[in-house]
N, C-alpha and C positions, 0 to 999 in steps of 0.2 A: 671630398675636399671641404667643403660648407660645412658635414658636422665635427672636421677636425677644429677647424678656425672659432668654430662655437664651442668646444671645450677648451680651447686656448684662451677665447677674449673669458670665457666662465673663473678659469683658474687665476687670470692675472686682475678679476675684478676681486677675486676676493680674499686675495693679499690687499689687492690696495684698496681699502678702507670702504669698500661696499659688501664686506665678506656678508656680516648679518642679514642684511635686505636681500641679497639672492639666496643665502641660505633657510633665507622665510619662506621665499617665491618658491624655491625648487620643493621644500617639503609640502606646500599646499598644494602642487600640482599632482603630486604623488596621494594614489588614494589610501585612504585608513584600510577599505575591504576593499576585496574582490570577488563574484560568483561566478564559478565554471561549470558548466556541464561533467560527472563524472563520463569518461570514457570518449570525452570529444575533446579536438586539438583546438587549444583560443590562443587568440594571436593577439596582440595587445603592441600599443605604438606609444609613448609617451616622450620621446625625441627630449632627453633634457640627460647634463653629464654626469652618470652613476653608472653603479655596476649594482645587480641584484643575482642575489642567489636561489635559484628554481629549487624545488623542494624532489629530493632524490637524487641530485646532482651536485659533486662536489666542486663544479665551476661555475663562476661569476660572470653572464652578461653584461653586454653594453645597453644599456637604457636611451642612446642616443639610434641605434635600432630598433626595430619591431623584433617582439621576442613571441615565442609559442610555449603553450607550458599542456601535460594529458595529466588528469588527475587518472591514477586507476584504481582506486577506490572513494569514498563519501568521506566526508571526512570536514574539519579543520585542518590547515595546514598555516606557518608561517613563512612569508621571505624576506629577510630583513635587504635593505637599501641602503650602498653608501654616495655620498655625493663624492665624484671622480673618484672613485673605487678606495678612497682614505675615511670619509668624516659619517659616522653614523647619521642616516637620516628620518630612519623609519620602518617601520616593520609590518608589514601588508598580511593584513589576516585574511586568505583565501579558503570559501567556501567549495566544497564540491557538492555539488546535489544531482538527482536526478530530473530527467528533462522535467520542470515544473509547467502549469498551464493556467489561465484565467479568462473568465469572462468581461469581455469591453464592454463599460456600460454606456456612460457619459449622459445619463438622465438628469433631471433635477430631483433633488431630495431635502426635506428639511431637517435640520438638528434643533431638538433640543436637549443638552446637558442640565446638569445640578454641580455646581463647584463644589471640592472637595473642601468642606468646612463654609465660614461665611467670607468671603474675598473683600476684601479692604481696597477702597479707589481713592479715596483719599480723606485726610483731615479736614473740618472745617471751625470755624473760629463764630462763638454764640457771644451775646448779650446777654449775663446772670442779672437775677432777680435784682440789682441793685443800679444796673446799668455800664457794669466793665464789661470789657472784650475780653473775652477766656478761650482758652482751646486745651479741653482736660485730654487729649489722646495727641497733642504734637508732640513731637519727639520721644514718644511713646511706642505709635503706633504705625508703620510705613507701608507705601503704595505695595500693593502684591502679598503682603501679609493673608495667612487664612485664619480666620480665629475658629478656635476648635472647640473651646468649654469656658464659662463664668463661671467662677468660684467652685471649680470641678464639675460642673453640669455638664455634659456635651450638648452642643449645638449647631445643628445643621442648615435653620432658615433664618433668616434677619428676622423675622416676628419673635424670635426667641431670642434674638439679642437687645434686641426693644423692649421685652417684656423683665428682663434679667434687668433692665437700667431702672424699669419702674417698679421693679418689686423691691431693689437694692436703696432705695430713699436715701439716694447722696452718700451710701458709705463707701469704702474705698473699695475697688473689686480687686482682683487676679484673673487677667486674662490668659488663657494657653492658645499660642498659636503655633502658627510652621509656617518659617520664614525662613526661604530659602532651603526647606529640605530637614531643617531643623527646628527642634519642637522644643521651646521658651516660654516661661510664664512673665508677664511683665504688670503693674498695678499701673491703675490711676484713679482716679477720684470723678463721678461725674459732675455736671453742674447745675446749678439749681436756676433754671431760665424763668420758672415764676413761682409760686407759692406751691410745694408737692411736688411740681412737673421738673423732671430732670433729664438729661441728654448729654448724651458720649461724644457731641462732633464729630460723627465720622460718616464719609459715606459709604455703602457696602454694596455687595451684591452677591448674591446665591442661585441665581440660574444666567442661562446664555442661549437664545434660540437664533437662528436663519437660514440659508437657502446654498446652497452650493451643489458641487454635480460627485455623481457616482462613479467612481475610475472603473472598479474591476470587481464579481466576487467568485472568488474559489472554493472552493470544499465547504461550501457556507459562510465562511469568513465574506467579509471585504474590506476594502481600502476609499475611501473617497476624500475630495478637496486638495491633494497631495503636499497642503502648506497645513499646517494646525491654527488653531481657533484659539485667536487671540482677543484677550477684550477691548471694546471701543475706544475706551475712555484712557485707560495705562498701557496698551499696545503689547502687553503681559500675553504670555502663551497662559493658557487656564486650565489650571489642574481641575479637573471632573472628578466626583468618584460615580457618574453614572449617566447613562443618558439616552436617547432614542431617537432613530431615524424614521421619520415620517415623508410620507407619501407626498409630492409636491407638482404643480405644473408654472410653464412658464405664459404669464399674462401679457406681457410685452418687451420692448426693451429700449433701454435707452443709451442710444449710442454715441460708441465713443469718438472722441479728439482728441488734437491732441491738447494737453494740460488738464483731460478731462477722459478717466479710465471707462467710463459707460457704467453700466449695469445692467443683468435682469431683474427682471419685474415680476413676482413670483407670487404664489399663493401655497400656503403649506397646512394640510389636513392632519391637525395637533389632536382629535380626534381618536379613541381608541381603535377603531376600524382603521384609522390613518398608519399605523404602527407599523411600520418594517422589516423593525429589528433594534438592535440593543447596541450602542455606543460604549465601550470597553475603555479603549486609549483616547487620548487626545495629545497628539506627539509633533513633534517639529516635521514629520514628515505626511500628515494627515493623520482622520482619525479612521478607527479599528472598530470591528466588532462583529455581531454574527446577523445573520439576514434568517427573519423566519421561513420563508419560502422564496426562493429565487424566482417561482412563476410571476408574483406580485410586483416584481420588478419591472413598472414599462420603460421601454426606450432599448432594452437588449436586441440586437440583430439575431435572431433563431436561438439565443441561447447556444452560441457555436463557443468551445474555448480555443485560444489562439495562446502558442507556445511562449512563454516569457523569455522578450529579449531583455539580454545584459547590458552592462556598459559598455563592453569587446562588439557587442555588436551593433549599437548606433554609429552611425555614419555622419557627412555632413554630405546635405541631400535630399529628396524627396521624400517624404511622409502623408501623413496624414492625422485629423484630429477627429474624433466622434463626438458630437454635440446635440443635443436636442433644441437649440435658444430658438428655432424657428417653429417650435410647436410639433415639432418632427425630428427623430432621430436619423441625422445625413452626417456624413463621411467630408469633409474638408479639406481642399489640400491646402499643405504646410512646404517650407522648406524650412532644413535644420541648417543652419549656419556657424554652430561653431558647438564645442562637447567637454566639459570640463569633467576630466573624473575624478577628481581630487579636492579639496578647498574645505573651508569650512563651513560651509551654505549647500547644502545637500541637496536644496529646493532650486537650485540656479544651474542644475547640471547640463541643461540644455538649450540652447540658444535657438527661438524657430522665429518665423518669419511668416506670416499669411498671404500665399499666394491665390488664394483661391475667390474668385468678385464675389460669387452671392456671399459668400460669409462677411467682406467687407462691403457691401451694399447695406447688406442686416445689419452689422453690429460696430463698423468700424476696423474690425479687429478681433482684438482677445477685451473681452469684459467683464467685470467685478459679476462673479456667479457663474463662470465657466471653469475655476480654478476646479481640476479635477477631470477635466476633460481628457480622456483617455488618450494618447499618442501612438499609430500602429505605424511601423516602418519595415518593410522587406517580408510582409505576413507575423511578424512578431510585435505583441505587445511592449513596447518599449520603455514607458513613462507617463505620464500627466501635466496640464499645463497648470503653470504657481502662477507667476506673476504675469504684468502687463507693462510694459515702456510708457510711460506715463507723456511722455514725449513724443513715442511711437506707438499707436494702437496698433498697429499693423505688426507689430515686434512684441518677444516676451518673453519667457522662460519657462522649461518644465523639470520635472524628477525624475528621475531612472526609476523606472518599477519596481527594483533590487532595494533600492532603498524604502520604500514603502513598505514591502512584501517583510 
């Protein structure tokens, strides 16, 4: 009776004049992927009114029940969504794999990258030799910009784009960047600030180092931080074309409140002995890459792998999180409170709640430097902690492991 009356108030909301807005809400609830186990039954609940079509079956479920789908083979599969079995909403690319596995780490580790090209933070505005206010790269040159080559040179560290401004004595250059994904030459002129001495106005940067924690590594791969590595200054995710995990412990911590996220307090051994392994990606989902020896990894419980839970299989409920912030790698209980599978914030899929006192005696909460912290629920690896409730330390957010992986 309840989800008849929820497809009725649904259907008469969007004739009268809120059609858009719930047909926004219904499609973000609905996820882009989904992963199954080949050869097991998953059961999946998303209570909102549409009809989907299971792949091998030529009838439409209701969406306002829990539906079950058996992959019996690996595969790609599609199943397109309609909202109240009429209006196209979406089309759910479903993975089938076999049973995957990963190792929980939840250690600290440090990064350091190298930006893919020289990264642009911003413009700034000189005094020329004569005493005007000039700015030879505004509106030229924009925040998140990478500059790739002077006058066809390539260049990879800001010394080389300093050095390009002083060997160029005020002529006009060509810079090549990629902006946004797209690679553009644009000129300007630099400016002469005293007799010889010339300058571009800009401020840049070409590396990015800090401290965060290890989710998982499989088959040599891993995953850790489960949000990507944005920079300080522009809040820009940062394209890498390289970079390395280093060995790291935690020195202290500072704990959080609310209006105040905490921290750990860490030290990282940038050291070539310090090397870990090799940083690949840097993605809105955490970063990638390969681990040279898994032994070198501390903080791992026995080096045991635990079966990758889905999104079909978090719950709201009891958990747990793996952390190392007290100097020691312990197990923390969590409760999950609420599981979005859908939306456009892949890093927000999970909603937990820290019930556990030592971990809020330590740290408050969840704190800036635990992002990455493994999440294990019903014996399956399930996801990682992103965020913190800046309001609530004790509250926060993690990523479905699926999306990481």
């Amino acid at each position: 009776m309840k989800k008849k009356l929820i497809y009725c108030m649904t259907v008469l909301m969007l004739i009268f004049g809120g059609g858009i807005g719930w047909y926004e809400y219904y499609k973000a609830v609905v996820p882009d992927a989904l992963t199954i186990r080949y050869g097991s039954r998953e059961q999946f609940d998303l209570s909102i009114p549409a009809l989907i079509n299971i792949p091998g079956s030529e009838e439409w479920c209701s969406l306002l029940q829990p539906f079950s789908m058996t992959a019996d083979q690996t595969g790609t599969y599609e199943m397109p969504v309609r909202l109240l079995g009429i209006i196209p909403l979406k089309t759910i690319e479903v993975q089938a794999v076999t049973e995957r596995y990963a190792i929980p780490c939840g250690c600290p580790v440090g990064i350091y990258m190298k930006t893919d090209g020289v990264m642009v933070i911003d413009t700034v505005s000189l005094i020329d030799k004569n005493g005007n206010e000039v700015s030879p790269t505004a509106n030229v040159l924009q925040t998140g910009d990478y500059i790739l080559a002077v006058d066809g040179r390539p260049i990879t560290e800001k010394e080389e784009l300093s050095a390009a401004v002083d060997q160029g004595m005020g002529q006009r250059m060509i810079l090549t960047l990629r902006r946004k994904g797209e690679v553009i030459d644009v000129a300007y002129t630099p400016a002469e600030v005293t007799n010889g001495v010339y300058k571009a106005g800009v401020w840049v940067r070409d590396d990015m180092q800090g401290i965060g924690t290890l989710t998982y590594i499989s088959d040599g791969s891993y995953g850790a931080l489960g949000h990507g590595v944005n920079d300080a200054d522009t809040g820009l995710l940062v394209e890498a074309s390289e970079g390395e995990l280093h060995k790291a412990k935690v020195l202290g911590i500072e704990k959080g409140d609310i209006g105040n996220p905490g921290s750990v307090v860490g030290s990282v051994d940038y050291s070539e002995q310090g090397i870990l392994g090799t940083i690949e990606k840097n993605t809105e989902c955490g970063i990638m890459g390969r681990i040279y020896d898994p032994e070198d990894v501390a903080g791992e419980k026995d080096q045991v792998p635990y079966p990758v839970g889905y999104k079909q299989d978090a719950y709201i409920g009891k958990a747990a999180i793996w952390s190392d912030v007290s100097g020691e790698l312990k197990e923390y209980e969590v409760e999950i409170t609420a599981i979005h599978m859908g939306g456009s914030q892949s890093t927000k899929g999970i909603e937990l709640y820290v019930t556990d006192p030592e971990l809020i005696a330590l740290t408050g909460g969840i704190i800036q430097g635990m992002s990455g912290s493994p999440i294990i629920q019903n014996g399956r690896l399930i996801g990682a902690v992103t965020h913190v409730f800046v309001k609530d330390p004790t509250r926060g957010y993690g990523i479905f492991l699926e999306e990481m992986m």
